[in-house]
N, C-alpha and C positions, 0 to 999 in steps of 0.2 A: 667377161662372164655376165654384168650386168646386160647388154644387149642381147645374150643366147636366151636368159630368166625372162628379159620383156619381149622375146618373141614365144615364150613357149606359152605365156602367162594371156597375151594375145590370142594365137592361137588358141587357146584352149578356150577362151571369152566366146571367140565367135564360132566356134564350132556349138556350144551352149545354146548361143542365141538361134541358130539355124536350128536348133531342134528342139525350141520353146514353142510351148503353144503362143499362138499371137491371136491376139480379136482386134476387130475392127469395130469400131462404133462410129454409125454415120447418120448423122443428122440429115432427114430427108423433110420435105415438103409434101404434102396430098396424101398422106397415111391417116386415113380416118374411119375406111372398117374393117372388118373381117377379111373379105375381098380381095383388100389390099395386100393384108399379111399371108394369105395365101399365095397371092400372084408371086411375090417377091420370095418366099419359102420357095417357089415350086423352081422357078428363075435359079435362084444360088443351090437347090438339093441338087441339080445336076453336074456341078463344079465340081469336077475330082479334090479341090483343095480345101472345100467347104467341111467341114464335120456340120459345124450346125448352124443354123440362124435362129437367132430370136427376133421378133418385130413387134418394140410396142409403140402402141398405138396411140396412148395420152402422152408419155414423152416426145412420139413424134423421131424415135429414133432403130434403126437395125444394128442389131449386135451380131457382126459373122465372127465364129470362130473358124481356125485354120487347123488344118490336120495337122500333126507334127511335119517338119520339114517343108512341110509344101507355102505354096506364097502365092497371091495374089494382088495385080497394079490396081493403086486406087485408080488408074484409067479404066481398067476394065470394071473394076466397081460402078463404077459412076455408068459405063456405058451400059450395062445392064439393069442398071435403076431407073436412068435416062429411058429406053429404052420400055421399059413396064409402064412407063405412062410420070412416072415422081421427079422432082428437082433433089437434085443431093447440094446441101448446104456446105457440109465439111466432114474431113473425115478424120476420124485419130485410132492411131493405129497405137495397143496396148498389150507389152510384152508378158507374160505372164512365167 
């Protein structure tokens, strides 16, 4: 009985987790104007998984939020920052 309770109490954890919102916060290099935040807005608004970006510019860091369910590799992250011209420092990835 106890194993049927810890797969269902499982189950039902990561089913949760797959349709949490998740953000991403990544620490980037060469974010210092406007420009910038644009570039990278325009870059992640076309992501089917992206709902939103924020990019600030004195912390130096981009917050992507994820649609529900949807996911995105911090590979792809990074190669699409890579990519817009910026160095990605690190990424943390934050369930909500």
């Amino acid at each position: 009985m106890k194993k049927i309770l810890t797969l269902v109490v499982l189950s039902f954890t990561l089913t949760m987790n797959a349709f949490a919102a998740q953000k991403l916060d990544v620490e980037v290099n060469g974010l210092v104007c406007d420009f910038c935040a644009q570039a990278l807005e325009k870059v992640f608004g076309k992501k089917e998984s992206v709902k939103e970006i924020d990019v600030n510019l004195t912390e130096r860091y981009v917050r992507i939020t994820l649609n529900e369910g949807k996911e995105i590799a911090d590979e792809e992250v990074k190669k699409l920052i890579i990519d817009a011209g910026y160095d990605v420092v690190k990424i943390n990835r934050v369930e909500e």
